[in-house]
ROMARPA-519099 format. One record per residue (C-alpha): residue number from 1; x, y, z. Coordinates in steps of 0.5 Angstrom, whole numbers. Each point is the difference from the previous one (the first is absolute). Last residue first. Example, Ala and Ser with C-alpha at 12.3 -4.5 7.8 and 13.67 -1.06 7.14 Angstrom:
<atoms>
<atom num="2" xx="27" yy="-2" zz="14"/>
<atom num="1" xx="-2" yy="-7" zz="2"/>
</atoms>
This chain:
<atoms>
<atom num="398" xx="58" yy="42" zz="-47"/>
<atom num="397" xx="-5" yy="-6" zz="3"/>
<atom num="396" xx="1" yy="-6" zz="-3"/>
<atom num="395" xx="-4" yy="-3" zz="-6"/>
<atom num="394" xx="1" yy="-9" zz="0"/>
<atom num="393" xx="-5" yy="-1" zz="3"/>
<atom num="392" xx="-6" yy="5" zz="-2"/>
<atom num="391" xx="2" yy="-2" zz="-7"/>
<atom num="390" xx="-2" yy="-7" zz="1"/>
<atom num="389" xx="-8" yy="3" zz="-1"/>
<atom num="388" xx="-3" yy="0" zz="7"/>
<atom num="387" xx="-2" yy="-5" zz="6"/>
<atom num="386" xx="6" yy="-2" zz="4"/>
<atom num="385" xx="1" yy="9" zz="-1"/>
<atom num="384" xx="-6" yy="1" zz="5"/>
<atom num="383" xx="2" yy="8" zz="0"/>
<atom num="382" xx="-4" yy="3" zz="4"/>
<atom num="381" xx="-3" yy="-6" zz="4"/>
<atom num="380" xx="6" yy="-3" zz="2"/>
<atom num="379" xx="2" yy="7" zz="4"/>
<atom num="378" xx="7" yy="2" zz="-2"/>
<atom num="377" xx="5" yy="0" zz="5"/>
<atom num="376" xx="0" yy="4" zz="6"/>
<atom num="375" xx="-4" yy="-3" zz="5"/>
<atom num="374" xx="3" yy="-6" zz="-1"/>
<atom num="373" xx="7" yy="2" zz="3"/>
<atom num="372" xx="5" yy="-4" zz="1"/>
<atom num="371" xx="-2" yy="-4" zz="-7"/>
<atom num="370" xx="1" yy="7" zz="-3"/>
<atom num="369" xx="-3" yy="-2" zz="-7"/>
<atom num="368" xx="-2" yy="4" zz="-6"/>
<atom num="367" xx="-5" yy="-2" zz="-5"/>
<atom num="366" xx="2" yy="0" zz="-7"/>
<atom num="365" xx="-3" yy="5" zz="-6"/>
<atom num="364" xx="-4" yy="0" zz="-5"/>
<atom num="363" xx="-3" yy="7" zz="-1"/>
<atom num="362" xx="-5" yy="3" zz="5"/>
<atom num="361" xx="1" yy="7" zz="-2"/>
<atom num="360" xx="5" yy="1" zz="5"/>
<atom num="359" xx="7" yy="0" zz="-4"/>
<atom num="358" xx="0" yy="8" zz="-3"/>
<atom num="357" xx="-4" yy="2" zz="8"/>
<atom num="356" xx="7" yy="3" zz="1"/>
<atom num="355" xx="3" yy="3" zz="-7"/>
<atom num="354" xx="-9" yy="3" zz="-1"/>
<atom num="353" xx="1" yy="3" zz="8"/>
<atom num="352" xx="7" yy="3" zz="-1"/>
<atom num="351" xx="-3" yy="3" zz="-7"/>
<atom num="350" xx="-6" yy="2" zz="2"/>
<atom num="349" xx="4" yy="4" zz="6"/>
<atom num="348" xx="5" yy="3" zz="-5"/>
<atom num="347" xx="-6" yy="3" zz="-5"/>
<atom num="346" xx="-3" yy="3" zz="6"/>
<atom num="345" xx="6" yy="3" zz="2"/>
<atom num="344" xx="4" yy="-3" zz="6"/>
<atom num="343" xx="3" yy="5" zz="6"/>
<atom num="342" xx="-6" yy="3" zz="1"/>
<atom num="341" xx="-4" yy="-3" zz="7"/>
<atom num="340" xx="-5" yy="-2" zz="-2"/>
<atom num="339" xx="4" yy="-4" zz="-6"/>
<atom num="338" xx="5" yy="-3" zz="6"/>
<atom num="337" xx="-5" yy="-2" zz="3"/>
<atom num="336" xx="-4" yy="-3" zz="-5"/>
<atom num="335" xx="7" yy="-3" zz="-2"/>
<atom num="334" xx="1" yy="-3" zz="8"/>
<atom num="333" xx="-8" yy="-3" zz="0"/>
<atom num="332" xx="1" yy="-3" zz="-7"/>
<atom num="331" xx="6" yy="-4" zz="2"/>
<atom num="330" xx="-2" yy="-3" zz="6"/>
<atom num="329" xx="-7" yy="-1" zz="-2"/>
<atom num="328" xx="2" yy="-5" zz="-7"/>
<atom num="327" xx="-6" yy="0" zz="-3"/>
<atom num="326" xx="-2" yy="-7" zz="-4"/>
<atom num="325" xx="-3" yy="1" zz="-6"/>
<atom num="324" xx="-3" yy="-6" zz="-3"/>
<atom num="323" xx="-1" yy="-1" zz="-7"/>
<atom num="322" xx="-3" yy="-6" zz="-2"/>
<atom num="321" xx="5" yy="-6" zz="1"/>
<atom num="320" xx="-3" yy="-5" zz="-3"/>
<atom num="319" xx="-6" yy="-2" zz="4"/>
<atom num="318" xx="4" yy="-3" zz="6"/>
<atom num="317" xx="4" yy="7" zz="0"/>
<atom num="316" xx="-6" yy="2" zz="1"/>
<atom num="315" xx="-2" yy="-5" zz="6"/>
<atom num="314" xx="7" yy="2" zz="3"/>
<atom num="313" xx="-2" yy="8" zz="-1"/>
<atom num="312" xx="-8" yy="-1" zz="3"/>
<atom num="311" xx="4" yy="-5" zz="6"/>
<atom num="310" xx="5" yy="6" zz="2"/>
<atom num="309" xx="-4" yy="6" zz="-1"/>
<atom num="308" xx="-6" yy="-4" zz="4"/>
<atom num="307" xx="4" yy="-1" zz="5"/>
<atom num="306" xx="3" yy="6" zz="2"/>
<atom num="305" xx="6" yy="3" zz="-4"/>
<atom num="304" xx="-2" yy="8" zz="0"/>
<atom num="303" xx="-3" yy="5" zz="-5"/>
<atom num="302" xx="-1" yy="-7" zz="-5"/>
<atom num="301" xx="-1" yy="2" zz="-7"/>
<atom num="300" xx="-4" yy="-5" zz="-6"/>
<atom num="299" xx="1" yy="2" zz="-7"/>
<atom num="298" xx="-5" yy="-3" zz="-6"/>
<atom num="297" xx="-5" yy="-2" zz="5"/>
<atom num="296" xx="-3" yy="-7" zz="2"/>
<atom num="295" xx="4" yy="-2" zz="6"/>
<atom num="294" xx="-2" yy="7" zz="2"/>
<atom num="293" xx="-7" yy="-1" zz="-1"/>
<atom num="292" xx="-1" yy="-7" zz="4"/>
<atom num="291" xx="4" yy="2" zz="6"/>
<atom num="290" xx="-4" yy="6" zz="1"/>
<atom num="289" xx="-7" yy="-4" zz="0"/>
<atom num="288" xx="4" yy="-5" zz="4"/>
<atom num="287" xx="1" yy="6" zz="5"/>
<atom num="286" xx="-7" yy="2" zz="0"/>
<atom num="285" xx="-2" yy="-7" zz="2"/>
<atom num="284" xx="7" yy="-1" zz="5"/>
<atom num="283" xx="-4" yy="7" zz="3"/>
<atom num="282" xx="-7" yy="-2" zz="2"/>
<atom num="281" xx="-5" yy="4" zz="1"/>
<atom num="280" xx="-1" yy="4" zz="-7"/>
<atom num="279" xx="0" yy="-7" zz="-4"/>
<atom num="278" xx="-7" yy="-2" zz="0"/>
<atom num="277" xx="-2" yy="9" zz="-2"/>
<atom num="276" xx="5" yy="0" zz="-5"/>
<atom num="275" xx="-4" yy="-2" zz="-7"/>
<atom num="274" xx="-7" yy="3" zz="2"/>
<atom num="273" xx="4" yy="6" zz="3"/>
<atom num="272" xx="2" yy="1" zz="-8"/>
<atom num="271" xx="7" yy="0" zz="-2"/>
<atom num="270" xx="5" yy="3" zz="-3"/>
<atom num="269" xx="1" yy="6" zz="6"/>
<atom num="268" xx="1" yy="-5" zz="6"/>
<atom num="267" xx="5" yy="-5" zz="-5"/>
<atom num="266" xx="4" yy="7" zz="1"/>
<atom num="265" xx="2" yy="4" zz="-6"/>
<atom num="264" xx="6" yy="5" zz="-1"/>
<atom num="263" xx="0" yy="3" zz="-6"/>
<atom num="262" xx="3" yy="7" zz="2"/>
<atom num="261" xx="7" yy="-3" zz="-1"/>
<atom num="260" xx="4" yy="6" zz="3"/>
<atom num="259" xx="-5" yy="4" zz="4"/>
<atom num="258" xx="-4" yy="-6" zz="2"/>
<atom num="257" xx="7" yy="-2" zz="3"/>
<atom num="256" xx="1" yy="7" zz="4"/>
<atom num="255" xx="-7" yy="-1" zz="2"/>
<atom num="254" xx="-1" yy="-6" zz="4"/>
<atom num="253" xx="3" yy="2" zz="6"/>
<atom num="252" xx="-5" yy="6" zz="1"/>
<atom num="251" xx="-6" yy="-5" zz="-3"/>
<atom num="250" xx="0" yy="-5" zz="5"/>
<atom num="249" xx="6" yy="1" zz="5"/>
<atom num="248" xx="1" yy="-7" zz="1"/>
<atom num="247" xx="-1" yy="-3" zz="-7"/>
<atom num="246" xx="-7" yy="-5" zz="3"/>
<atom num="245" xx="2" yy="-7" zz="-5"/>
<atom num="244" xx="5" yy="-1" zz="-5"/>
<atom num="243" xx="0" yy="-2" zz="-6"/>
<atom num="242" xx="0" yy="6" zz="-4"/>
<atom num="241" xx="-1" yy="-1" zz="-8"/>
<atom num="240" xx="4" yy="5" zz="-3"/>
<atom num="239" xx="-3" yy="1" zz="-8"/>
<atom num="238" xx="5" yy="4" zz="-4"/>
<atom num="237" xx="0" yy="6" zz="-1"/>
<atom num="236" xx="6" yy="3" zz="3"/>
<atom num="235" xx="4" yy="-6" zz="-4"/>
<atom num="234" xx="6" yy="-2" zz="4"/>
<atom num="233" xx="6" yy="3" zz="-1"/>
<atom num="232" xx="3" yy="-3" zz="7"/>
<atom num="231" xx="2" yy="6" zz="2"/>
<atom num="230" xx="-8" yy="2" zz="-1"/>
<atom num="229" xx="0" yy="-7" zz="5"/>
<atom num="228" xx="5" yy="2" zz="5"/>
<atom num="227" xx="-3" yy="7" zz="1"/>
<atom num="226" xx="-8" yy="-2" zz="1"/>
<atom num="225" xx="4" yy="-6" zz="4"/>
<atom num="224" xx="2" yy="5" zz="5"/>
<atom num="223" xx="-6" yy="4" zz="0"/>
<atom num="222" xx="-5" yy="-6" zz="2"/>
<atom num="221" xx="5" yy="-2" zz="5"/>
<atom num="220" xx="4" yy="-5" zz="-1"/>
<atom num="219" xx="0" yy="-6" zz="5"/>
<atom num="218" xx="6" yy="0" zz="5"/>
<atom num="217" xx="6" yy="-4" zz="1"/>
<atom num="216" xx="5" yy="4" zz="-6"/>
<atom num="215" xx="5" yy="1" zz="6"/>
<atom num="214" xx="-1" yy="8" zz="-1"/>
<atom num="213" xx="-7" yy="-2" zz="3"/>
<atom num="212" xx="1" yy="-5" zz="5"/>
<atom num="211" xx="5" yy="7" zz="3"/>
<atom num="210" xx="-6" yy="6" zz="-1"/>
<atom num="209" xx="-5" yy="-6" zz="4"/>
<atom num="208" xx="4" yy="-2" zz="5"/>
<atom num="207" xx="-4" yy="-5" zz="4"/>
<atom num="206" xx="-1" yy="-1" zz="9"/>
<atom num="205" xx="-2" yy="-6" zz="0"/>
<atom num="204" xx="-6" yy="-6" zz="0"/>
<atom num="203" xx="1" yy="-4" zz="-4"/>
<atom num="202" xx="-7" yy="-1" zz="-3"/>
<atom num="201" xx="-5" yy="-6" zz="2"/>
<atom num="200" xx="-2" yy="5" zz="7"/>
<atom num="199" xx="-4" yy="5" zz="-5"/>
<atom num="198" xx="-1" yy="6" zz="5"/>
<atom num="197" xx="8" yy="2" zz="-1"/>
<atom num="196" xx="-1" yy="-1" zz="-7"/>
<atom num="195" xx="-7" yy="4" zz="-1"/>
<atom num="194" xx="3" yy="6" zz="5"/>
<atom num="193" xx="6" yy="1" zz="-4"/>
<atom num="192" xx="-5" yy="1" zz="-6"/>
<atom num="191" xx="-4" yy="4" zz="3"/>
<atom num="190" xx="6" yy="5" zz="3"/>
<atom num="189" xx="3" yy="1" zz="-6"/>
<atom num="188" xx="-6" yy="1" zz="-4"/>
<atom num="187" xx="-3" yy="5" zz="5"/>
<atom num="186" xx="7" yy="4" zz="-1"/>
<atom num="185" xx="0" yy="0" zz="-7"/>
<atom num="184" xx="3" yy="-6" zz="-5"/>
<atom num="183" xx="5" yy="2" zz="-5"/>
<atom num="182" xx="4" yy="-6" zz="1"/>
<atom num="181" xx="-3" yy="-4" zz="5"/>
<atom num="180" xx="4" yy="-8" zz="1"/>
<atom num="179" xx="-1" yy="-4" zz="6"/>
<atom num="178" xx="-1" yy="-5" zz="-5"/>
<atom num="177" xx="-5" yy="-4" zz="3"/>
<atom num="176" xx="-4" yy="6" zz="1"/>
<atom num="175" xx="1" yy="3" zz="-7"/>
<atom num="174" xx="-2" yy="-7" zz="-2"/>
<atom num="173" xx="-7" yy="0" zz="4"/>
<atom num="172" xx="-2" yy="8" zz="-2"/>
<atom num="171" xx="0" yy="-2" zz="-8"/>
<atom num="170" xx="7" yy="2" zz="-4"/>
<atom num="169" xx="1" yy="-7" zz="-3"/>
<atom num="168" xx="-1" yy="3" zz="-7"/>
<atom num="167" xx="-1" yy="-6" zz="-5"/>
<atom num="166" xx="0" yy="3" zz="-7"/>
<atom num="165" xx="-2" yy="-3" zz="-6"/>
<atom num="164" xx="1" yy="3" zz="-6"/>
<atom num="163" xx="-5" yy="0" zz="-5"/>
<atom num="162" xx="-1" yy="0" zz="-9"/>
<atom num="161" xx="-5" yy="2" zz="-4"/>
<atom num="160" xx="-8" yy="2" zz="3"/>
<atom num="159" xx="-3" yy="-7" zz="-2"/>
<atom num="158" xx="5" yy="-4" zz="4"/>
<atom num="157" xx="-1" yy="5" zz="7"/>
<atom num="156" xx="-8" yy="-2" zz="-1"/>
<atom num="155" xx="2" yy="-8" zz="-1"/>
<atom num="154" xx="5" yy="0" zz="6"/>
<atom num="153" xx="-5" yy="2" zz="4"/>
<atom num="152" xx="-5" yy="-5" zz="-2"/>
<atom num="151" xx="6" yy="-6" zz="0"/>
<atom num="150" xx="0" yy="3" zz="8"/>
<atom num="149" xx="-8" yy="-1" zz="0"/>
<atom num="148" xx="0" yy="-7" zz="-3"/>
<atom num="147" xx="6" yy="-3" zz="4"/>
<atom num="146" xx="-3" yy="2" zz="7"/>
<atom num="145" xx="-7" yy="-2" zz="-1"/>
<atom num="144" xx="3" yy="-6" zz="-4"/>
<atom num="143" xx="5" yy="-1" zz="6"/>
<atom num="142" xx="7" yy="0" zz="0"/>
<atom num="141" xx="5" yy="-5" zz="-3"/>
<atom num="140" xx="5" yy="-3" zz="4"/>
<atom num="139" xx="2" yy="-6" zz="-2"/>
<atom num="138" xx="4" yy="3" zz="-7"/>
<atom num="137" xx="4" yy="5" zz="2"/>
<atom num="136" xx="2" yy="-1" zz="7"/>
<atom num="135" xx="-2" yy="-8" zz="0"/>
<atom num="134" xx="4" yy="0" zz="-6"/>
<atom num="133" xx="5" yy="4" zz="3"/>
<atom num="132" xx="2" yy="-4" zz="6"/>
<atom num="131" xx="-1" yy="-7" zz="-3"/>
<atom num="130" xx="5" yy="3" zz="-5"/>
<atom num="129" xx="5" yy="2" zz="6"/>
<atom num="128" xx="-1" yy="-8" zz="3"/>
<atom num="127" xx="2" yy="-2" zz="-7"/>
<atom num="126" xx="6" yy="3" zz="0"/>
<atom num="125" xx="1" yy="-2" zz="7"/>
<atom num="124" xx="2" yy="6" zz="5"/>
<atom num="123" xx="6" yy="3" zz="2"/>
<atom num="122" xx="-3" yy="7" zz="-1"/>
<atom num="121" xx="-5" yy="5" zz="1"/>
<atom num="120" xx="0" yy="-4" zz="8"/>
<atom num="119" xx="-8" yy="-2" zz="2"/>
<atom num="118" xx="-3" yy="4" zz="6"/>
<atom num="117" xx="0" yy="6" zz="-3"/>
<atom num="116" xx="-7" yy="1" zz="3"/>
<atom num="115" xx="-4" yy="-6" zz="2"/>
<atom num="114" xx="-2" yy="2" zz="6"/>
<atom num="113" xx="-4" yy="-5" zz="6"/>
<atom num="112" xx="2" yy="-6" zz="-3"/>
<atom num="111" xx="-5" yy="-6" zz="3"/>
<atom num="110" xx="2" yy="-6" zz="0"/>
<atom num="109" xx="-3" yy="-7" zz="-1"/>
<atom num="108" xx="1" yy="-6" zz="3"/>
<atom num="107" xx="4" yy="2" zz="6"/>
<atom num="106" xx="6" yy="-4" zz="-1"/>
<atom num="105" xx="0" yy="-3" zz="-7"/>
<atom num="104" xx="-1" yy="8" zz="-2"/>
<atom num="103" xx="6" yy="1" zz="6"/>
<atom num="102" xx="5" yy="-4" zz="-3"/>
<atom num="101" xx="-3" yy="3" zz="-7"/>
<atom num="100" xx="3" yy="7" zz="2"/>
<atom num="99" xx="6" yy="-1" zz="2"/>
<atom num="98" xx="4" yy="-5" zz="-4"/>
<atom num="97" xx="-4" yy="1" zz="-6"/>
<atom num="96" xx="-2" yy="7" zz="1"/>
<atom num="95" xx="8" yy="3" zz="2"/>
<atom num="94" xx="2" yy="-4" zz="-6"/>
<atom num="93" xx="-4" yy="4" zz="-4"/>
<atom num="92" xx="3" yy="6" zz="0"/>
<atom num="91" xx="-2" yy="5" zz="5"/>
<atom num="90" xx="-1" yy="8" zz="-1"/>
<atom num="89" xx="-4" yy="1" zz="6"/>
<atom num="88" xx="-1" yy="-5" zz="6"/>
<atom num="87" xx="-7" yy="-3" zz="0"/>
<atom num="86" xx="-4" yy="3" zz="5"/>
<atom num="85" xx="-4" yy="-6" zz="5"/>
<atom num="84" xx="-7" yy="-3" zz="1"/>
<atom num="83" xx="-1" yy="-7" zz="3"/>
<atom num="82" xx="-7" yy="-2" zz="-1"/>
<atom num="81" xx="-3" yy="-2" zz="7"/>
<atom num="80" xx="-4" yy="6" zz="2"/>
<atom num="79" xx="-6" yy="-4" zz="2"/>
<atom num="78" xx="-4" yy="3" zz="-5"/>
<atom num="77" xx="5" yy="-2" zz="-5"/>
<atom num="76" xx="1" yy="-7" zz="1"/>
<atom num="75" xx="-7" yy="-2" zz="-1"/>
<atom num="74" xx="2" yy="5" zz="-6"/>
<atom num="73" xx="6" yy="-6" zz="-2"/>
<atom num="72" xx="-6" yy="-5" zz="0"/>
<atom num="71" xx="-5" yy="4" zz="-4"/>
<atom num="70" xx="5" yy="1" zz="-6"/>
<atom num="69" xx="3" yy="7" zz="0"/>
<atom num="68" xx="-2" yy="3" zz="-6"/>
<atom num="67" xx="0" yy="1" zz="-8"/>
<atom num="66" xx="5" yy="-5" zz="-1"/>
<atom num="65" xx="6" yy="1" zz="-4"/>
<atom num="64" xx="3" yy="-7" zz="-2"/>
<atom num="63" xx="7" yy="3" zz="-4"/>
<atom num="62" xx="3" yy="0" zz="-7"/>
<atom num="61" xx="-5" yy="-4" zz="-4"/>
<atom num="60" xx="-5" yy="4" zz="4"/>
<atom num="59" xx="2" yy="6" zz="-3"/>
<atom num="58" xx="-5" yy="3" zz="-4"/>
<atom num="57" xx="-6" yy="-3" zz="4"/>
<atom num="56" xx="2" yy="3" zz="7"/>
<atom num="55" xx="1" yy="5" zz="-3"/>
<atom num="54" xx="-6" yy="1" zz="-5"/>
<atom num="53" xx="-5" yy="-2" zz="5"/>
<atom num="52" xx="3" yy="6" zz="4"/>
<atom num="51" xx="-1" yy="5" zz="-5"/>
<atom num="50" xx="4" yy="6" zz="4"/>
<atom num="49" xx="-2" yy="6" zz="4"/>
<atom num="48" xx="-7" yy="-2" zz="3"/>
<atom num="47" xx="2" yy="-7" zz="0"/>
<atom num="46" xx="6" yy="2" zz="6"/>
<atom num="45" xx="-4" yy="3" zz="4"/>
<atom num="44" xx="-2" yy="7" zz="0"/>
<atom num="43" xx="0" yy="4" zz="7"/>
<atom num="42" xx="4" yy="6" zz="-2"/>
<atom num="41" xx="2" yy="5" zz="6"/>
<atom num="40" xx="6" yy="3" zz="-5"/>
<atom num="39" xx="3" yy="1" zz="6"/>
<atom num="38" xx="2" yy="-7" zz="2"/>
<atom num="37" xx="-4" yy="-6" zz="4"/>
<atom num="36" xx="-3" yy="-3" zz="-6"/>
<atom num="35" xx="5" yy="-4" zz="-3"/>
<atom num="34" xx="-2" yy="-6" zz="-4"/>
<atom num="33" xx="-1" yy="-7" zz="1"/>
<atom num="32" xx="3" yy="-5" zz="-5"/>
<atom num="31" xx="-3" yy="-5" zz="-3"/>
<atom num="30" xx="2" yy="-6" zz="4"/>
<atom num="29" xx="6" yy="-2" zz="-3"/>
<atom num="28" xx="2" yy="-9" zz="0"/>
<atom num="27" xx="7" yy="-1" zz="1"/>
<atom num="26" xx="5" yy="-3" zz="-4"/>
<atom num="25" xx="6" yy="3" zz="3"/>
<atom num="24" xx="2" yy="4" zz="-7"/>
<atom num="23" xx="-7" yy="1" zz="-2"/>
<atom num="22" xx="-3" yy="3" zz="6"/>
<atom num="21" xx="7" yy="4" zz="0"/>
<atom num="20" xx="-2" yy="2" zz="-7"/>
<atom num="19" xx="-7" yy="2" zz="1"/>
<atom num="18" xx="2" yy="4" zz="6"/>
<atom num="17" xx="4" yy="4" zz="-4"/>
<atom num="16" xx="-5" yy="2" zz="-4"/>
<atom num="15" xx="-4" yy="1" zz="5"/>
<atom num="14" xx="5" yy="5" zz="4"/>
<atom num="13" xx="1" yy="3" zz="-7"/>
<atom num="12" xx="-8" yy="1" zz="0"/>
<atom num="11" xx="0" yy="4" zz="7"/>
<atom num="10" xx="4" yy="5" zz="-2"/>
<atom num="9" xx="-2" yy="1" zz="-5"/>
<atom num="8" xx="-7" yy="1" zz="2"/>
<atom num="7" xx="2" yy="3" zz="6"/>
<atom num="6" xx="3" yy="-3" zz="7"/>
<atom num="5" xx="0" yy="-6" zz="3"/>
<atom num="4" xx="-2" yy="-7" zz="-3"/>
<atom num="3" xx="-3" yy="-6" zz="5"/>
<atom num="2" xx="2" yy="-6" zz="-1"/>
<atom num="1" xx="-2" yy="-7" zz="1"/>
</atoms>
């Protein structure tokens, strides 16, 4: 049993990992529990985001997934029997086979109660990274409800050229986490501290916003990322599809970048009442929704390496390399600076911009490794190298 953690993205990578562990130790999956504990307040289930039969089905040549725990093992549940543990993160399968399974033979069944980043990006089996990306890619299918009105979404931008996905991770729950606040006043400072000092699953410390910033480990605000796109020379008249929810300071914030690229859209400005009203409660739905478009666009942009930027680049890169920029924050952060302040012209500032993103369009390239220190490496999901075309393994970074 598992319980996923986190949002959707990151709660479909834990499944997908746990598919492959289930498959490694040939042990039987229930279908997974999903998070509904975190900010995001969504009480949906694992068969309102995904098409469970389709799982279930799609890889029963791999795994025996069950829909849920047989009676016995819920006998054990009422009396609190099951055994529950957090799996170690980045562990290879040696550390599931030796000591995992022993206690699975143990206890019966065992309940995972996060699945975060609980697999290592590398040192897997070929075939078991394969697994991981058919169930990512090819197991998980949203629902019909879901899949219409985001192919609905796609259709409309369709009709009216081309369009650049956009995901803004500039909402009031990711500048808390962060810490991070440029150009927020006061009263937003102060919200923002109060929100992650309230919220006992963020680390609680004191943060140097001005510092996380020049590290490059802050979202872009709307205004930066106004600037690092026109550097970028991408069309003011393109469509920008803005996957994100709530931009923290509404309008004020906004306007920069609708100033820049006046053809900002959101689902909410596409769509009827009608269409939206089922999934405006639930936030993993309005994020698959997001999810939908921005694989389907011509140009996807991520303002910070969450996951949903991670795992929408990796299932990108899956469908051919379409183009994906990926914005490198240190270095736009130290030329945006340098160009408020004078000492680069427009021309010079563009020019470091497009000489600096020259290599992160999402073409074919090799996953980093730092077995040491797995945090910094390459995420499986946002290059899945064992699944692509033999160009990406033979690439090397330059």
């Amino acid at each position: 049993m598992v319980s996923a953690n986190g949002g959707l993205n990151q709660m479909r990578a834990g499944i997908c990992d746990m598919v492959a562990i289930a498959r490694y130790l040939n042990v039987t999956l229930v279908v997974p529990e999903l998070d509904n504990t975190s900010i995001w307040h969504d009480r949906s289930e694992f068969q309102d985001i995904f098409d469970v039969n389709y799982f279930i089905t799609s890889l029963r040549n791999e795994v025996r997934i069950l829909r849920r725990v047989p009676d016995e093992q819920k006998r054990r549940m009422k009396n609190a029997t099951i055994y529950s543990m957090e799996s170690s993160r980045w562990s290879n399968m040696d550390y599931y086979y030796y000591k995992i399974l022993p206690l699975i033979k143990e206890h019966q069944v065992l309940h995972f109660t996060k699945t975060d980043y609980r697999l290592a990006n590398n040192g897997i089996p070929e075939e078991l990274q394969k697994l991981r990306c058919r169930a990512n890619y090819e197991a998980l299918r949203f629902t019909t409800p879901i899949e219409e009105i985001g192919k609905k979404i796609v259709k409309i931008l369709r009709q009216n050229g081309p369009y650049l996905a956009l995901h803004l991770r500039y909402e009031i729950d990711m500048l808390a986490f962060t810490g991070c606040n440029e150009g927020c006043n006061k009263t937003e400072v102060d919200e923002l501290t109060k929100l992650r000092y309230d919220t006992p699953w963020w680390v609680q410390k004191a943060i140097n916003s001005i510092k996380k910033r020049k590290d490059g480990r802050c979202p872009l605000t709307p205004e930066e990322t106004a600037l690092a796109l026109r550097a970028l020379d991408i069309d003011p008249s393109i469509q920008i599809y803005v996957a994100a929810g709530n931009i923290y300071g509404g309008e004020r914030r906004m306007a920069p970048l609708k100033a820049a690229f006046p053809n900002l859209i959101k689902k909410e400005t596409l769509l009827t009442t009608s269409d939206l009203k089922p999934f405006l409660k639930h936030s993993n739905m309005m994020a698959a929704l997001d999810y939908i478009v921005s694989l389907r666009s011509d140009i996807f942009v991520a303002t910070y390496g969450g996951n949903m930027a991670r795992v929408v680049e990796g299932h990108r890169r899956y469908l051919g390399f379409k183009m994906t920029i990926n914005l490198d924050r240190w270095l736009l952060v130290y030329l945006i600076d340098h160009y408020r302040n004078g000492s680069l012209s427009w021309d010079e500032f563009s020019q470091e911009v497009k000489t600096g993103h020259a290599d992160s369009m999402g073409s074919p390239t090799r996953r980093t490794e730092v077995p040491a220190r797995p945090m910094q490496e390459d995420y499986f999901y946002s290059n899945p190298q064992e699944c692509l075309p033999a160009i990406a393994k033979n690439s090397e970074r330059t």
